[in-house]
C-alpha positions as a Markdown table, in Angstrom:
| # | Residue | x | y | z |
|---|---|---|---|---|
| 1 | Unk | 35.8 | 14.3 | -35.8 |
| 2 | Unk | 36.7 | 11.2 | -33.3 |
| 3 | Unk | 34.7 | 8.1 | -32.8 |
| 4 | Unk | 32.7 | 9.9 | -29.9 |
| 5 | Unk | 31.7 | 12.4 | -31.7 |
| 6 | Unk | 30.4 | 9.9 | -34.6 |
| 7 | Unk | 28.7 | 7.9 | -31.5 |
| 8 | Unk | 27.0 | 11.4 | -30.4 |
| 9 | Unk | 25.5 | 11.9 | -33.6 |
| 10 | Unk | 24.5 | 8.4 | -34.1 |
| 11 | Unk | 22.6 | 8.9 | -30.5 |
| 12 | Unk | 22.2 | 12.5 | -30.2 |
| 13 | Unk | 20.6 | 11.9 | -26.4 |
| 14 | Unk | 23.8 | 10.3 | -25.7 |
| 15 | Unk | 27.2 | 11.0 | -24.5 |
| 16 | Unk | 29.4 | 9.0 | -26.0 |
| 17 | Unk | 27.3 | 5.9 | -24.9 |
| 18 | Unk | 23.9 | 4.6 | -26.6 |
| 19 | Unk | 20.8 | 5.1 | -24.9 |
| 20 | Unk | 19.9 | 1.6 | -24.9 |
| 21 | Unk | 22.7 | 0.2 | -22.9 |
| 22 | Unk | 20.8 | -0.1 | -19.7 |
| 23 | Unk | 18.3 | -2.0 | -21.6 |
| 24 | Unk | 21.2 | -4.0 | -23.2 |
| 25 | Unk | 22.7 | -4.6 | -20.1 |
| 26 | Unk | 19.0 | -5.7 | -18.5 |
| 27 | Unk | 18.5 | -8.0 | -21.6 |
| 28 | Unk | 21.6 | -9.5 | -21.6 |
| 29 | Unk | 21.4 | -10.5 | -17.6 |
| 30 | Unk | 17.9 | -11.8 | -18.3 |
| 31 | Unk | 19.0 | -14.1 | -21.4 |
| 32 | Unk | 22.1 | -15.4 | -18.9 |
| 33 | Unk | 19.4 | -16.1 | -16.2 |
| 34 | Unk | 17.1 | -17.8 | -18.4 |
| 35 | Unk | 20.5 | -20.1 | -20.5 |
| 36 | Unk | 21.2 | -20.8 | -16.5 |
| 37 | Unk | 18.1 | -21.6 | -14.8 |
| 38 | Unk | 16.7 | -25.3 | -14.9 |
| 39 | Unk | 12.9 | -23.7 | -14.9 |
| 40 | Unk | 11.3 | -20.7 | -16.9 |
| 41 | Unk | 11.6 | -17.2 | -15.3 |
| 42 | Unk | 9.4 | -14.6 | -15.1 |
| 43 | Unk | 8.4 | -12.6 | -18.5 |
| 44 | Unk | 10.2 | -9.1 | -17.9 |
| 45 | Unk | 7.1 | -7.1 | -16.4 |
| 46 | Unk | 9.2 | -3.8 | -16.9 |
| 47 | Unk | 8.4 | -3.7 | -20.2 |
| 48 | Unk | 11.8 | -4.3 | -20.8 |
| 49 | Unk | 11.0 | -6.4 | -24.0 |
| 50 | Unk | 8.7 | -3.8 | -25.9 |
| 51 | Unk | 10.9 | -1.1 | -25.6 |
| 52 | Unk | 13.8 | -3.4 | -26.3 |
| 53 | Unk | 11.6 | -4.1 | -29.7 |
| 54 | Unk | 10.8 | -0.9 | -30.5 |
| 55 | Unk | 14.5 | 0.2 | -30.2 |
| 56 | Unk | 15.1 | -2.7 | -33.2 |
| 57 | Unk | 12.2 | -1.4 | -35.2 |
| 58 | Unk | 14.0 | 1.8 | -35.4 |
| 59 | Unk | 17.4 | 1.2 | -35.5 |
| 60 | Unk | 16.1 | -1.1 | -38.9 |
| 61 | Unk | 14.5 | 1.9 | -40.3 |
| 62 | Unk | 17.4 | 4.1 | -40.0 |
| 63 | Unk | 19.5 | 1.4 | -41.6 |
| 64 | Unk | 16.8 | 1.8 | -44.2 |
| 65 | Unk | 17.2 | 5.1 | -44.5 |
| 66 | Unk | 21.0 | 5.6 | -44.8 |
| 67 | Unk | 21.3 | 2.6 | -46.9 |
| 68 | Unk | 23.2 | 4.3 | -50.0 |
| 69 | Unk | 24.6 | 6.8 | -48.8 |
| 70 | Unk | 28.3 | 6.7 | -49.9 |
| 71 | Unk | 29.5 | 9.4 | -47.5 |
| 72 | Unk | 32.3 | 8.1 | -45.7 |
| 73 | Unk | 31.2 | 9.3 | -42.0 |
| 74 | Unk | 27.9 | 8.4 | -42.6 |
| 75 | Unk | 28.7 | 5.1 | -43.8 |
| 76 | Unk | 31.0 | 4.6 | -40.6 |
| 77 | Unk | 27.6 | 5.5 | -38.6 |
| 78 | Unk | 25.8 | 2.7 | -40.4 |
| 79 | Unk | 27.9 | 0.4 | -39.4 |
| 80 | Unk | 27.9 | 1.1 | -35.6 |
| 81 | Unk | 24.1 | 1.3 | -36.3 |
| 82 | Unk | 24.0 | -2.3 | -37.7 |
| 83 | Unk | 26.6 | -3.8 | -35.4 |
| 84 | Unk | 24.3 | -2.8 | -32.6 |
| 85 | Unk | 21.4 | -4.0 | -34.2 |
| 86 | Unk | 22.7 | -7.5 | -34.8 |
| 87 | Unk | 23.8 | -7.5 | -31.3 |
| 88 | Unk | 20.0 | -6.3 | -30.3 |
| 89 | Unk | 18.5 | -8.8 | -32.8 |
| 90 | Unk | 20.6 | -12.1 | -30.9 |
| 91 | Unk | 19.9 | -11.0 | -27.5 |
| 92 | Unk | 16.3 | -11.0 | -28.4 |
| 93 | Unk | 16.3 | -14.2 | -30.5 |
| 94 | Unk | 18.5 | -16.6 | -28.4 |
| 95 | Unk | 16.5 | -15.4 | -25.1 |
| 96 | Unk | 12.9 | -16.6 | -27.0 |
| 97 | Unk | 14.5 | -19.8 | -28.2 |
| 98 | Unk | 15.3 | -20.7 | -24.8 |
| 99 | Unk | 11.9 | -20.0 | -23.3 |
| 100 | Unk | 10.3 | -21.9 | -26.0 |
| 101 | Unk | 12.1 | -24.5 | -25.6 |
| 102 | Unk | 11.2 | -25.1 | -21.7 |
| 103 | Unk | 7.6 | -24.0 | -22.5 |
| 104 | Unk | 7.9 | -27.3 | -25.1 |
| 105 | Unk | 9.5 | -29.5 | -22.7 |
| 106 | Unk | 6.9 | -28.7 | -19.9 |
| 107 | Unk | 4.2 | -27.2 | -21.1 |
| 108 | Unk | 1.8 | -29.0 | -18.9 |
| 109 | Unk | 3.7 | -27.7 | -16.2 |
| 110 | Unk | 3.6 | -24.0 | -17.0 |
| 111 | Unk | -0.3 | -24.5 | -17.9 |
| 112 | Unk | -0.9 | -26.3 | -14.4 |
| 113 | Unk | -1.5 | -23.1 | -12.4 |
| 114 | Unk | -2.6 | -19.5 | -12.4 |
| 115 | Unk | 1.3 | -19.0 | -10.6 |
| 116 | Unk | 3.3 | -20.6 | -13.3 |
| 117 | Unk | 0.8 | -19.5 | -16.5 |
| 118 | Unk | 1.7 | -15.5 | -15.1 |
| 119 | Unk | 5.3 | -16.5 | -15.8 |
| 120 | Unk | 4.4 | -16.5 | -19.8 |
| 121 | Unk | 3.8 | -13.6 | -21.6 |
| 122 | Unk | 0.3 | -13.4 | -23.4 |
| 123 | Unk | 2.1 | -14.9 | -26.9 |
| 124 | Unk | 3.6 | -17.2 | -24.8 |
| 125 | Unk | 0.4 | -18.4 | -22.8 |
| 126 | Unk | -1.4 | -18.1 | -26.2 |
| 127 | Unk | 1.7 | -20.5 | -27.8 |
| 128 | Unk | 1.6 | -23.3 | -25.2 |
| 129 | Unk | -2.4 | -23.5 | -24.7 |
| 130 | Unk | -1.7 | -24.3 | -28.7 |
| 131 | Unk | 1.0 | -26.2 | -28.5 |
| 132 | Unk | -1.1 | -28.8 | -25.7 |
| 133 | Unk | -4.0 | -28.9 | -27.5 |
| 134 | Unk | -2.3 | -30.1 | -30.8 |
| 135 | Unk | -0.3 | -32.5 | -28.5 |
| 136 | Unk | -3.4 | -33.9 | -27.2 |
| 137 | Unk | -5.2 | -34.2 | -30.7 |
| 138 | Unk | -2.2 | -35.9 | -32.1 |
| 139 | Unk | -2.5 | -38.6 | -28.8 |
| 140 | Unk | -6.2 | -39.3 | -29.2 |
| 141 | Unk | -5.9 | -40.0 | -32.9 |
| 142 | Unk | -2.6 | -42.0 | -32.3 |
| 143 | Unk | -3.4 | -44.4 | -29.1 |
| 144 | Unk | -5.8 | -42.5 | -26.3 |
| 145 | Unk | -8.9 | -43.1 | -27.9 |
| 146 | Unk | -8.3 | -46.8 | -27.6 |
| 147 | Unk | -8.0 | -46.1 | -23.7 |
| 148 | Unk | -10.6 | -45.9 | -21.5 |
| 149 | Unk | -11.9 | -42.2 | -20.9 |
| 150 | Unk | -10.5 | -42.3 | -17.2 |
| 151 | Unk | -6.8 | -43.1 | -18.5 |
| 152 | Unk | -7.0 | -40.4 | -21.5 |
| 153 | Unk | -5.7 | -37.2 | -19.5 |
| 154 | Unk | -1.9 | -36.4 | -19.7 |
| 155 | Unk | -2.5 | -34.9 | -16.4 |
| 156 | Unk | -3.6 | -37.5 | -14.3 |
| 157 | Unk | -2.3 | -37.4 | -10.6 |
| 158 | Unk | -4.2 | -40.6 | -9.4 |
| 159 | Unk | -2.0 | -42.8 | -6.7 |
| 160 | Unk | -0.1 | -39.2 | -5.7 |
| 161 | Unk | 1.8 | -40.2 | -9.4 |
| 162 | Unk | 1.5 | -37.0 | -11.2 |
| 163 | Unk | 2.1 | -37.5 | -15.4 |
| 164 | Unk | 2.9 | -34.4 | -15.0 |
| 165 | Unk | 6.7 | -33.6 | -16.4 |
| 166 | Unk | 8.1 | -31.0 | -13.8 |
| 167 | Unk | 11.4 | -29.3 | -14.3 |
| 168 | Unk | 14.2 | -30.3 | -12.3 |
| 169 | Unk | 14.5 | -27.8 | -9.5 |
| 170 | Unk | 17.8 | -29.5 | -7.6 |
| 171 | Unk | 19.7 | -28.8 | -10.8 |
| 172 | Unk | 22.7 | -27.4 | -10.2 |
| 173 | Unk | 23.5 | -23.7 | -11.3 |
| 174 | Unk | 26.3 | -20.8 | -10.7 |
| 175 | Unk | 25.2 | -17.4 | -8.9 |
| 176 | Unk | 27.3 | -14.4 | -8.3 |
| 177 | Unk | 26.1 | -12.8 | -5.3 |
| 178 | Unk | 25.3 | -9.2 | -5.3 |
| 179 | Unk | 25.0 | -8.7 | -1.7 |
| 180 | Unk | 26.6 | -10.1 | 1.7 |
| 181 | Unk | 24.8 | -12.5 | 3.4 |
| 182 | Unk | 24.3 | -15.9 | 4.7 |
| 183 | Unk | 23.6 | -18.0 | 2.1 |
| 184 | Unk | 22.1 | -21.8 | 3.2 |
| 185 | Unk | 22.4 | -24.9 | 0.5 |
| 186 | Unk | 20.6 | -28.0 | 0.8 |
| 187 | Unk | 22.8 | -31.0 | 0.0 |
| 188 | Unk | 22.4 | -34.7 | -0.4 |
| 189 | Unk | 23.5 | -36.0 | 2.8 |
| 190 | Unk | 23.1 | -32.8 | 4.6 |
| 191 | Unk | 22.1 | -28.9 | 4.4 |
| 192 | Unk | 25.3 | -26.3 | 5.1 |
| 193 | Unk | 25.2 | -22.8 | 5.4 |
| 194 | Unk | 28.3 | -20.0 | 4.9 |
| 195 | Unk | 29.0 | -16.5 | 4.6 |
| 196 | Unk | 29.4 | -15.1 | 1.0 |
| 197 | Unk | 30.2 | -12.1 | 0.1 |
| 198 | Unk | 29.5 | -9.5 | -2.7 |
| 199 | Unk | 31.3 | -10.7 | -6.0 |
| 200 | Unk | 31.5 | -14.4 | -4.7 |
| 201 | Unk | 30.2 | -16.9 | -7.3 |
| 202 | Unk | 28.8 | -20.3 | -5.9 |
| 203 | Unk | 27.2 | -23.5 | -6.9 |
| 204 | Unk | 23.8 | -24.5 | -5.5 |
| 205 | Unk | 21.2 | -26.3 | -6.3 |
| 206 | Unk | 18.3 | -23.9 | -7.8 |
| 207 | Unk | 16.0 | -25.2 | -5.2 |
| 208 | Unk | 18.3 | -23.1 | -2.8 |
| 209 | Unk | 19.5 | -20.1 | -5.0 |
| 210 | Unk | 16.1 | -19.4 | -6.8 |
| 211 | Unk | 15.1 | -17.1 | -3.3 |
| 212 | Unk | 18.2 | -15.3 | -3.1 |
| 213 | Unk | 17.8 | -14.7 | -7.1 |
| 214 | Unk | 14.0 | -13.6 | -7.1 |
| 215 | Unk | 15.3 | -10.9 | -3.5 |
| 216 | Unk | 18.2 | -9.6 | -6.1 |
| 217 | Unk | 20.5 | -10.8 | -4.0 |
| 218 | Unk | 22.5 | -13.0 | -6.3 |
| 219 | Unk | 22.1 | -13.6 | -9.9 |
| 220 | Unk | 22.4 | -16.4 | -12.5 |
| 221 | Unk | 25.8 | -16.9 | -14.2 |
């Protein structure tokens, strides 16, 4: 018996590769895009995530279920089993750390609109509705209740100020473009456009790439 054989009956609905690797692959792109991308992204709609968790869910209950056995080909199984589950269970982690931590950073932002609260997932939403109003709480019995009630709001836009804190959309990140086209960059003293091909990977500023990104025809690096 070789290795793909082992694989096979790890994954009988496989041939020699897991079922899950499109939904690896889709994870993995979606945890580089979110690392990459000065501003939160959209929550997969696909429901990429759920299946993504159910896949760990069962993957951990086979582990369960193996655990013990001290045949030598089953043993080799269970650790093809766990190495992929580890690899699953990063993925997932490090991709909700990162959103968190913008939805921390801005979560007044991400709560300003109906356009930018659909990015969040229902925990999500749930989270930083939470997270603001403990934030606020913690203000008022620190300082704001000494203000007047006027100056008490975090987000007060009077003198076209806004207290609002607002990712930085000019940040700069890396794209690999998917198709051939045009691509235009705005720049400091003034905007350029050239031709890029498929495979080429170029520096913008996310004001610029984040329309190109969202048509699929470039993605985060």
């Amino acid at each position: 018996m070789d290795i793909d054989d082992i694989l096979r009956e790890v994954d009988p609905s496989s041939d020699g590769v897991p079922s899950g690797t499109r939904d690896l692959q889709a994870l993995t792109r979606r945890w580089v895009a979110e690392r990459s991308a000065p501003e939160l992204l959209d929550w997969p709609a696909d429901g990429l995530f759920e299946r993504v968790s159910d896949r760990v869910k069962r993957q951990i209950e086979k582990v369960e279920d193996m655990t013990g056995d001290m045949d030598p080909k089953t043993n080799f199984a269970l650790i093809v089993i766990q190495t992929e589950l580890e690899r699953y269970k990063f993925l997932v982690r490090s991709y909700l750390r990162v959103r968190i931590a913008k939805i921390d950073k801005h979560t007044l932002h991400y709560l300003s609109t109906q356009e930018l609260r659909d990015r969040l997932s229902p925990m999500e939403l749930a989270y930083a509705t939470r997270h603001q109003a403990l934030l606020h709480n913690h203000y008022l019995s620190s300082f704001l209740a000494s203000f007047p009630p006027q100056l008490q709001n975090l987000n007060d836009t009077a003198g076209n100020v806004s207290m609002i804190d607002a990712p930085d959309l000019d940040a700069a990140v890396f794209v690999r473009m998917l198709r051939d086209r045009d691509v235009h960059g705005r720049g400091t003293d003034a905007d350029n456009s050239l031709p890029a091909e498929n495979g080429d990977v170029l520096i913008l500023r996310w004001s610029s790439a984040k329309a190109m990104v969202d048509d699929g025809d470039a993605e985060l690096v």
